[in-house]
C-alpha positions as CSV (number, residue, x, y, z in Angstrom):
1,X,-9.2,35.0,-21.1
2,X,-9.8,38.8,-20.5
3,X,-9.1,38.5,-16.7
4,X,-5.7,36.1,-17.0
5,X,-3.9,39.0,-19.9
6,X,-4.1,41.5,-17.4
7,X,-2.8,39.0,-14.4
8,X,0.1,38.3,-16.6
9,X,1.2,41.3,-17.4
10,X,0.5,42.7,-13.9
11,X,2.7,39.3,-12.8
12,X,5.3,40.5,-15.4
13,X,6.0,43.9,-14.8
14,X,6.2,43.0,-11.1
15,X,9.1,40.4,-11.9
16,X,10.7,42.9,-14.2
17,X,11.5,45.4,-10.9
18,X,13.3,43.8,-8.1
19,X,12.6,45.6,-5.3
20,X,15.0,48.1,-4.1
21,X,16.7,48.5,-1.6
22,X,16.2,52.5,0.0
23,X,18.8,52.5,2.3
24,X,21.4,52.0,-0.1
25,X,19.4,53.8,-2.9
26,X,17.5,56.7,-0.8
27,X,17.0,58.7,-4.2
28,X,14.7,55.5,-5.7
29,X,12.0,56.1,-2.6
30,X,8.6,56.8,-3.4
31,X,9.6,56.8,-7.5
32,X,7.2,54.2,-9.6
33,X,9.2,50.7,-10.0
34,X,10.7,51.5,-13.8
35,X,12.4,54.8,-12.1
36,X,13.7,53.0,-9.3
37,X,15.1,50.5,-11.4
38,X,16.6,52.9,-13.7
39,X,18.2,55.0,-10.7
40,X,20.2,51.1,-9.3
41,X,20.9,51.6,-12.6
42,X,22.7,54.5,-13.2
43,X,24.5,54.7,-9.2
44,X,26.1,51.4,-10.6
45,X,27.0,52.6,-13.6
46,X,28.6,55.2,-12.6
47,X,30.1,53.7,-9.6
48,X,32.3,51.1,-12.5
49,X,32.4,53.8,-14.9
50,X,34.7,55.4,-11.9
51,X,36.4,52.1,-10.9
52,X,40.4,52.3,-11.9
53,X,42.6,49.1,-11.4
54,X,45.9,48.3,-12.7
55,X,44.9,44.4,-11.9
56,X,44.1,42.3,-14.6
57,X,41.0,40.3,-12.6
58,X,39.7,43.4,-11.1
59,X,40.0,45.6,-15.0
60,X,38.1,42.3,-16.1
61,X,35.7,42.3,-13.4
62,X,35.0,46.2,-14.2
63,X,34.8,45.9,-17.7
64,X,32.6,43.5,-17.2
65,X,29.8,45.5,-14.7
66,X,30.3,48.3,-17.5
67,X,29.0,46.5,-20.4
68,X,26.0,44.9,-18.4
69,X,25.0,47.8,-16.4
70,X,26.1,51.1,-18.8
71,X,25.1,50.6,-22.7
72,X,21.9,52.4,-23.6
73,X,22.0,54.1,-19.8
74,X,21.3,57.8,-21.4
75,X,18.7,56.5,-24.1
76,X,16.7,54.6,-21.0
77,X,16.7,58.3,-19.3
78,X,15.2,59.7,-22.0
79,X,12.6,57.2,-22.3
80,X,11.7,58.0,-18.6
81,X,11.6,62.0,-19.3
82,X,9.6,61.4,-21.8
83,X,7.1,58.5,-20.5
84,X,6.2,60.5,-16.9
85,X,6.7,64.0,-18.4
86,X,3.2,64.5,-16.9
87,X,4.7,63.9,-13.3
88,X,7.3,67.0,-12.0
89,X,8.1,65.1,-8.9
90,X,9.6,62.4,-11.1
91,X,11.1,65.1,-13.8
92,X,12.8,66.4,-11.3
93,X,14.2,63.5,-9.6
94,X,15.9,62.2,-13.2
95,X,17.2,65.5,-13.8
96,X,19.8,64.7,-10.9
97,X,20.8,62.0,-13.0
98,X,23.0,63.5,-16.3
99,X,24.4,61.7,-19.5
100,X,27.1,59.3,-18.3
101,X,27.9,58.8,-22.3
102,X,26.2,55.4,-22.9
């Protein structure tokens, strides 16, 4: 029973991260999976939060990608500043990444 909790969660957080792709996301490279994550992240968000249509399907579809990829965006970043504040590589590589407002 000891050995399967830490399979599971090991098993878990791996399923949690999809992996990323670096030529699209360069800045995610060598970041650990939750900062990788969190950087797709934010480059989406802020690619929608930029979108501007005067069509109703595409305002829909970019309303849409904003309320599943922005709310709670600044409060994850702190999280992440404040769980590897230990690691300058990775404090320095969020501070690139400033409040979007969400």
């Amino acid at each position: 029973m000891v050995v399967l909790g830490p399979l599971l969660v090991a098993g878990a957080c791996a399923a949690a991260y999809p992996p990323v792709d670096l030529s699209v996301y360069p800045d995610a490279a060598g970041m650990p999976p939750d900062v990788q994550d969190f950087i797709v992240q934010w480059q989406d968000c802020q690619h929608w939060l930029g979108e501007a249509s005067d069509h109703p399907v595409r305002i829909r579809q970019i309303n849409r990608a904003v309320r599943r990829l922005c709310p709670g965006i600044d409060a994850r970043a702190r999280r992440l500043r404040t769980r590897h504040a230990a690691d300058p590589e990775i404090i320095a590589r969020l501070a690139a990444y400033e409040s979007l407002g969400q």
